[in-house]
Every structure is written in structure tokens, then in C-alpha cells.
N, C-alpha and C positions, 0 to 999 in steps of 0.2 A: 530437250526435245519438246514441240510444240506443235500445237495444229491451228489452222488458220481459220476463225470465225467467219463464215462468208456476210456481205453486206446487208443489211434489210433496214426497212423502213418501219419504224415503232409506232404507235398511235399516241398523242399528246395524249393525256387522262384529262390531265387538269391544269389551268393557265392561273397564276396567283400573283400578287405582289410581293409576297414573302413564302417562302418554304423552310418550314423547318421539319429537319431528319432527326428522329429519335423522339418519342413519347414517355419518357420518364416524367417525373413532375414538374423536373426542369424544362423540357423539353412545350411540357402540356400549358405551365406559365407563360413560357416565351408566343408562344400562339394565341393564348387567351390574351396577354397583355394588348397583343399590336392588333386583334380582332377587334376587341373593345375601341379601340383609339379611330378604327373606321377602315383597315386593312385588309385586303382580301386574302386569306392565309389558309393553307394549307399544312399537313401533318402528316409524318409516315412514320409508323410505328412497326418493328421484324414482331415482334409479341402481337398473340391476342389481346391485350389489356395495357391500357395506359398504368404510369408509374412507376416503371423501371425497377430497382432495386427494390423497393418501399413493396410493390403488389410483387410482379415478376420475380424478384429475390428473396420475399417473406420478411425483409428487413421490417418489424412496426415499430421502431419507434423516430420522431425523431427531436432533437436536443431541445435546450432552454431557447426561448423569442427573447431573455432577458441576457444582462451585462452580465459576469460573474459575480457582483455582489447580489444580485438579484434582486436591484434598489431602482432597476430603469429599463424600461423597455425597449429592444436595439432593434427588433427583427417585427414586420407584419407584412403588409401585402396579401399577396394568393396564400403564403403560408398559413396565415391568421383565419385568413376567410375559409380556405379547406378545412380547417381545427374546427370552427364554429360549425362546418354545416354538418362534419363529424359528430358534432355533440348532439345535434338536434333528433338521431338516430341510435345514440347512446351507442357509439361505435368510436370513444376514445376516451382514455384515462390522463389525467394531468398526474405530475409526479412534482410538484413546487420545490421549488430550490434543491433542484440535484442536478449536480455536476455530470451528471451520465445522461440521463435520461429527462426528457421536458415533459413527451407526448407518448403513449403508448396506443397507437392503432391499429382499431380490424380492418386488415389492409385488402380485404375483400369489399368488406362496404367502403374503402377508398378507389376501387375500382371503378364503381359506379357512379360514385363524388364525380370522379375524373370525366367518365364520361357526358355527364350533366353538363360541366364547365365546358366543354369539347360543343357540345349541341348547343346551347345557350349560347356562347360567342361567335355563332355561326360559322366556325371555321370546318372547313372540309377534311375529313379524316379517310386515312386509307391505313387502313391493321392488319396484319397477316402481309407484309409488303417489306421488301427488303432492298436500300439502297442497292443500288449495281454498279454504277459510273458516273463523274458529270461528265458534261457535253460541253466540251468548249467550242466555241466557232469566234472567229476572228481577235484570238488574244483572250475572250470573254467568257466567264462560265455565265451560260444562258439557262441550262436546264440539267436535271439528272433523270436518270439512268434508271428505273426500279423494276422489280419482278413481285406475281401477285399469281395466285389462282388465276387470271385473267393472261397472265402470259407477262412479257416485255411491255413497257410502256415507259413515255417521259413526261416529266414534271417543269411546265415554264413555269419560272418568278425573275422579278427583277433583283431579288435579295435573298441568302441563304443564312440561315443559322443551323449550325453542327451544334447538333446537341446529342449526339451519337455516344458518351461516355471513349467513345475509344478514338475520338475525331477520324473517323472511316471518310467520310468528305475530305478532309483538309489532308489525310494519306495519302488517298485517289488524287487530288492537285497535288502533288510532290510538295505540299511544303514546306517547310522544315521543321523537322519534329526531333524528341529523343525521346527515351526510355531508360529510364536507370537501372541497372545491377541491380538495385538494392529495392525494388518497386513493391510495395507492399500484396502479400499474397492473399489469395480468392478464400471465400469461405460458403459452401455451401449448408446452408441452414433448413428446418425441418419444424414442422408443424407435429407436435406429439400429445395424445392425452393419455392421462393417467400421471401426470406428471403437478405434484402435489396441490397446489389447493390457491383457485385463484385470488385475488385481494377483491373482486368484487364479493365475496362473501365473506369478508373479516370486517369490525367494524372501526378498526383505525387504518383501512385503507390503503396497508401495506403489503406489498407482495410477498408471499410464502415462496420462494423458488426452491427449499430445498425437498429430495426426494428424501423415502423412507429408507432409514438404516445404511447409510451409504454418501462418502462424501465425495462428491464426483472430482472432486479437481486431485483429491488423495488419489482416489481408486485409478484415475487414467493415467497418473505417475508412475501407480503400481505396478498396471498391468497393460501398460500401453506394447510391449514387445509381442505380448500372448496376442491382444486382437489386431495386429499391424497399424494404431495410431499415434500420430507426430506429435509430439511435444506443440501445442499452440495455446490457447487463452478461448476460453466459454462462458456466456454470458445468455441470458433471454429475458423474456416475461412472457406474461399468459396474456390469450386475446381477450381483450376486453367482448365482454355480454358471453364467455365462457366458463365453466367449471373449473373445469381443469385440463383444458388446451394449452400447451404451450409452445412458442417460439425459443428454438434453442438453437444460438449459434456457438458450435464450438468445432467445427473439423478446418483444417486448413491445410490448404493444397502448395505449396512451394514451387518456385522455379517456374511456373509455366506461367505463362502469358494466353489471356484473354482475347487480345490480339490476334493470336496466331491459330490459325483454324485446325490444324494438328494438336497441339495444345490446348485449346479450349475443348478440344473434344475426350480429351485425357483428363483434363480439372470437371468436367459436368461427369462421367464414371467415377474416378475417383471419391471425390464430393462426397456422391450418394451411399460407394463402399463407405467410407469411416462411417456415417450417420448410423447405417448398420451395424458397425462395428460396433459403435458407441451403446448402441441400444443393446445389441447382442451384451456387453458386458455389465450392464444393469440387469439385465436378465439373469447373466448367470450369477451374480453377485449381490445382487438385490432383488430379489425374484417377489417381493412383496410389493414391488412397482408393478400394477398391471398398464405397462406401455402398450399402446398401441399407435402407429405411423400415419397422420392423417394426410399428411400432405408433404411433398417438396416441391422447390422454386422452377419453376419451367426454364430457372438461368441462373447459372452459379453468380454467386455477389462477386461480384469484382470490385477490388479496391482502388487499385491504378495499372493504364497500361500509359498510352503516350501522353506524351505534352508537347504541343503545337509553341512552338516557339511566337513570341508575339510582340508589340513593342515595349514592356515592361514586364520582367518576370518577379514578380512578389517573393522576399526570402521570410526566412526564418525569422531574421530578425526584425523585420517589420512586421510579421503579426506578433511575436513575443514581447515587444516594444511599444507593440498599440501605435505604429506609425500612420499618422493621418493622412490623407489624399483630398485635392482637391478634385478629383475626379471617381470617385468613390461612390460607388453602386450599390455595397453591399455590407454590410456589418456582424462580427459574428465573436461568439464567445468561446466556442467548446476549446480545448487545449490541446495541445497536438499530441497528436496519438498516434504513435507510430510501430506499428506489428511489422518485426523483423524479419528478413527473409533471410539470415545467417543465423539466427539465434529464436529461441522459440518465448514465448511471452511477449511484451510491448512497454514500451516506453511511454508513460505522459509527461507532458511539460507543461505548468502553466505559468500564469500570464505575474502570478506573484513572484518568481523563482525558484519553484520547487520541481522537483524532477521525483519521478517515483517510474522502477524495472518494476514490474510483477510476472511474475514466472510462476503459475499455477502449482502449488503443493510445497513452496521456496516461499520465506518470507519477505515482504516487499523491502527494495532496498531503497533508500528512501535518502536525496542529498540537496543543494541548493545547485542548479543550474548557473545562477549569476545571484548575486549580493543584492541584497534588499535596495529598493528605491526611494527615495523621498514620497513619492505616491506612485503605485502600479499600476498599470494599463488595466480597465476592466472589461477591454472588447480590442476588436482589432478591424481591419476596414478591407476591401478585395476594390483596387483599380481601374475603373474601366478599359485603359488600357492592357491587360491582361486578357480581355478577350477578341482583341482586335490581331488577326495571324498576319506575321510577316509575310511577305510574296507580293504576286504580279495580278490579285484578283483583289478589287474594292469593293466587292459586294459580299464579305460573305464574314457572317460575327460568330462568336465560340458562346457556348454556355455549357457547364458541367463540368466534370474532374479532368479534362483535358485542357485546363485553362492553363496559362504560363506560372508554375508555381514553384519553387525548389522542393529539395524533397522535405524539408525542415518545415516550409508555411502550409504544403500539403495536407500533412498531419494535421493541423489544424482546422484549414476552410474544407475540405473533401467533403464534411456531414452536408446530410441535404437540406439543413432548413439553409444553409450558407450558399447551397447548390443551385439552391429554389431562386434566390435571389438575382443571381448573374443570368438564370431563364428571363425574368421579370424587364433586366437589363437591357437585356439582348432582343426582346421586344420591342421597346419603346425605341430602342437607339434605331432599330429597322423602319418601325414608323416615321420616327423623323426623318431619316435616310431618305426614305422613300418620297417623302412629302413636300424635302427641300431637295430633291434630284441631287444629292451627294453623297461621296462614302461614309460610311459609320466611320472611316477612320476622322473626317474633317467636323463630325458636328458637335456642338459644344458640350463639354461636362453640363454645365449648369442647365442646360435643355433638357438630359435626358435627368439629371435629378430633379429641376423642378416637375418633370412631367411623373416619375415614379412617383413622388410626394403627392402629386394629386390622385393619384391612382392608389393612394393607402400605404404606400412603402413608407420606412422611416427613413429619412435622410441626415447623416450626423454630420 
């Protein structure tokens, strides 16, 4: 059963050459890159605040700009440049040569990073605004569809980039996507003080993460049935220029899809129950923690929902392998990391051949993936064609975790300094698109990396 929208006429907002949907930092790259370059571009952000997971989701950190030996630098661009103007505000911590963690940010003063870079490139932002439809007219998607305080409205460009995380554009165009079974599950995360003692007050610069009298990953094995939480993996740090604030991710939401509007509305309750729970059980069991709940994410972190099928899908074994591309936009080191949605703990794999399960409160099991190499990959590369969607529309390029990835290379490129990058991409390819009147599917590898490389990206 269904009822029938009656017809009406919307008001154009805003007329642009590129539009891109979704302000994460991916999102906020790809608009900063093709604004710079001389492009009239526009932004639509559903959040009050640029930065997607990073702000919106409380995620601060994000991985090494370096190879896995830590002997060469893979990664800069908008990434390096947001880290610098970060520092100049004393609102991020480096963590040198760790496999986890590169960058630790106060992803509050990354907010307003964000919106600088937004005003500064003179691109047109619209916040609080929520894609709705595109508009196709004769075969062509010319405009989309959004709602705002202000009612219905559309948005002309001659070029689109989905940077939506969940490709909601490329949905809405039917075209062709999947979702795996096995799609890694959401984690809502929690700003908390009273949670032990931050590393800006120790003088080797290491973080204190553990609480008083109490080993949390023991204790929610113990008594995960008493406060109803799931078997998952928990990790954080404290925000930088704080005491003892901390960012703590550990609840995880199973089975439901981000996606799906019935379901995302069961993972954002949910979410916020265990964070509760969590705390509730440090309370009753370590009651010499004075927690207190400062904050949660206005949007549970979601790890994967779809992937837009495109003309090359990156596997496993081309990031495991370090396979090179002559069309390669993006470079990235972290190992795959993959949080199970049948089993609870996560899998990493890296790029040497080791493999390590860690199951909180179980010792890690720890094996070789594949057999030593003559020399090991110490980075791995993302495709440009990877963000180019199969179908009947040539104006419209992908950036973020909806790119074509299996679920094995997933694990790997998903972190966002690797995220950051394919925004960066997805920029420049729209500029030239736009400036040689062709598809992003027709213009050259070598254009859009010679043109990142001038813009500060590394190109290998």
C-alpha cells in the first residue's frame, strides 16, 4: 500500500558545476580540492557539522601518513594540511610509529578546521539538509532532490560525487550495488571523563588508558550476560588539550544495516544502551572510577553498508600484495582489520604475512596468513577506477567506503586518512571532467595524478 505524492515545482537553491552529497572529510576534500582548481561547487551535509565519522561519530584518531616501515612517507594532501592547522591550535597528538594509531584528534576543533576549509575555498555549503532524490530528465541525471528547514529544493551541477558513506545517490540511480552477509558491524562510541589520566600530562608522552582497579576487557567477559553486552573489541584515547576525557569505542551493534532506516534507528538506541551498560558496570565494579558521560556521537559509526559496483573492484589480494596501479589515486598502509559479524573480536592481516584473531579477555591467536616473501609490500594503492559506478549516468564519481572493494581489501583502505584520499580524487577527476566537457570515466590516469601531485598529494 502506497499513497501518491501529488506534483509541485521546487525552487533551484543553487546552480554549481560539481555537487557533492555528504560532508565527512572525504566528502569536505573532494569540494575543497575541485574549488581550489577554479570550480563552482557545492556541499550537502544531513549533520550539523562537517566530518563525518571523525566529528559526527567521535572517531579521533586517524592512522600513520607513513609505509609500514615507517622509513617513507605515502599519504599528504588535505590530510597533512588538516594535521598542521590541527597542531597550530594544540588540538592533536602524534603517536610515531604505531600500527594503530598515527593522529589522535580533538575532533571538535576538527569541526571548525573543517569549516574554515569550506569558507576559504569558497564552496557553497548547505548543513542540516538531507539528500532526497536525483532528477533525471532525458536519460541524464541533471540535479538532486534535498529537504532543509527551508522545505524541498534542487540542486543543479553538471557533475556529482557520492560521498554519502552509504552511496544514497548511486541507490536512488538503481545502480548496481551489493552488501555482504558478513558487512562489518556499527560501533557507537562515547566521550567520558574520569577515565584515567590523559598522556598530555605524563612526560614520555604515552597514553594511560587503563581505569582504576579493574580490567575492562576481563570484566565485560565476566559480566557481559548481567549488563546485556555483546562480545566485541574496545579500544580509545583521551582528547587531546584534556585531563581526563576520553574517547571510548567499544559497544557493537550486529546485523543491522546503517542502510536501512528501521535498522539504523535500532543500532543509534541500541549504541547508546550498551555505552550505558558499559559504564553502569564500571560503576558497580569499580566504583573508584568517577565516570561521568560527556558526550555521544549524533550518528552511530558505521563501518560498511553498500558497495556500488564500478569498473574495477580492488580484492584482498591486491592490497595484501602491495599491487601497483597505473591509475592509482591513493596509497595507504593500515592492515586489514576486519570486525566479525559471526564471531566477536577482529581479525588483522598484514602486509608482512601475519595474521593475529584477538578476542578480548582470550589470548591472541597469532599464525602466518601466507609464507614470507623475498621482500614485503610496505603500502598498498586504491584505483582510480574503483570510484567510477557502472550504469547509464557519466557524470557522477564515488568517494568513501562505498567504493568497489571485496570484503578482504575493505578491511584495509575503509580507515579515513585512505578515505581522505579517494575525496581528494574525486575532486580533481570532476575538475578535469568538467573543464575537458568529458566523463570522469574517459580522462586520463596520469591527469588526474599529475594534477593531485601538484595539489600536495603523494603520488607513487
Amino acid at each position: 500500500m502506497g499513497i501518491i505524492e501529488p506534483a509541485r515545482t521546487v525552487p533551484v537553491l543553487y546552480e554549481a558545476d560539481i555537487c557533492v552529497l555528504g560532508g565527512s572529510c572525504t566528502g569536505v576534500f573532494a569540494a575543497v580540492r575541485a574549488a581550489r582548481l577554479g570550480a563552482r561547487v557545492v556541499i550537502v551535509e544531513k549533520q550539523g557539522a562537517f566530518g563525518g565519522v571523525a566529528t559526527s561519530g567521535l572517531v579521533n584518531i586517524w592512522h600513520s601518513l607513513y609505509n609500514t616501515e615507517f622509513d617513507k612517507q605515502i599519504i599528504a594532501g588535505l590530510t597533512s594540511e588538516t594535521i598542521e592547522r590541527l597542531q597550530r591550535v594544540d588540538a592533536v597528538r602524534e603517536e610515531k610509529k604505531n600500527h594503530s594509531v598515527g593522529y589522535v584528534l580533538n575532533t571538535e576543533e576538527l569541526k571548525i578546521e573543517l569549516d574554515q576549509l569550506i569558507q576559504e575555498s569558497g564552496v557553497k555549503a548547505f548543513l542540516h539538509t538531507v539528500f532526497a532524490a536525483p532528477y533525471i530528465q532525458d536519460g541524464e541525471l541533471q540535479a538532486v532532490l534535498v529537504e532543509n528547514k527551508s522545505g524541498r529544493g534542487a540542486i543543479k551541477a553538471k557533475l556529482f560525487i557520492d560521498a554519502t558513506g552509504d552511496g544514497d545517490l548511486c541507490a536512488r540511480l538503481k545502480l548496481d550495488e551489493r552488501t555482504s552477509s558478513f558487512f562489518q558491524p556499527s560501533t557507537t562510541c562515547a566521550k567520558i571523563s574520569g577515565w584515567g589520566e590523559s598522556a598530555d600530562s605524563t612526560k614520555d608522552g604515552k597514553s594511560n588508558e587503563q581505569l582504576l582497579g579493574i580490567d575492562l576487557a576481563e570484566a565485560l567477559l565476566r559480566y557481559k550476560d548481567e549488563f546485556g553486552i555483546p562480545e566485541g573489541f574496545g579500544w580509545g584515547r583521551h582528547v587531546p588539550g584534556t585531563k581526563d576525557v576520553y574517547m571510548y569505542s567499544g559497544t557493537r551493534v550486529y546485523h543491522s544495516s546503517s542502510a536501512d532506516g528501521t535498522e539504523l534507528t535500532f543500532s543509534e538506541m541500541e549504541g547508546r544502551r550498551q555505552v550505558r551498560a558499559i559504564m553502569d558496570l564500571i560503576r558497580k565494579y569499580a566504583p573508584q572510577n568517577r565516570l561521568s558521560l560527556v558526550s555521544l556521537p549524533s550518528y552511530i559509526g558505521t563501518r560498511e553498508t553498500r558497495h556500488i559496483n564500478c569498473a574495477y573492484r580492488l580484492t584482498g589480494h591486491d592490497v595484501l600484495y602491495g599491487a601497483p596501479f597505473d591509475d592509482a589515486i591513493a596509497n595507504g598502509s593500515y592492515r586489514v582489520d576486519i570486525h566479525h559479524q559471526e564471531k566477536p573480536g577482529l581479525t588483522l592481516k598484514y602486509l608482512d604475512g601475519e595474521e593475529v584473531y584477538i578476542r578480548p579477555g582470550y589470548p591472541p591467536v597469532v599464525r602466518k596468513w601466507r609464507d614470507a616473501l623475498p621482500k614485503n609490500p610496505t603500502f598498498y594503492q586504491i584505483p582510480y577506477r574503483s570510484l567510477l559506478p557502472n550504469g547509464p549516468y557519466n557524470n557522477v564519481i564515488l568517494a568513501g567506503r562505498m567504493i568497489d572493494v571485496d570484503e578482504e581489501a575493505f578491511g584495509g583502505v575503509r580507515v579515513m586518512v585512505n578515505m581522505n584520499q579517494t575525496g581528494e580524487a574525486a575532486g580533481v577527476a570532476a575538475y578535469l571532467a568538467l573543464t575537458q566537457s568529458m566523463s570522469p570515466h574517459h580522462i586520463e590516469a596520469k591527469q588526474i595524478r599529475k594534477t593531485l601531485s601538484e595539489g600536495g598529494s603523494i603520488m607513487l
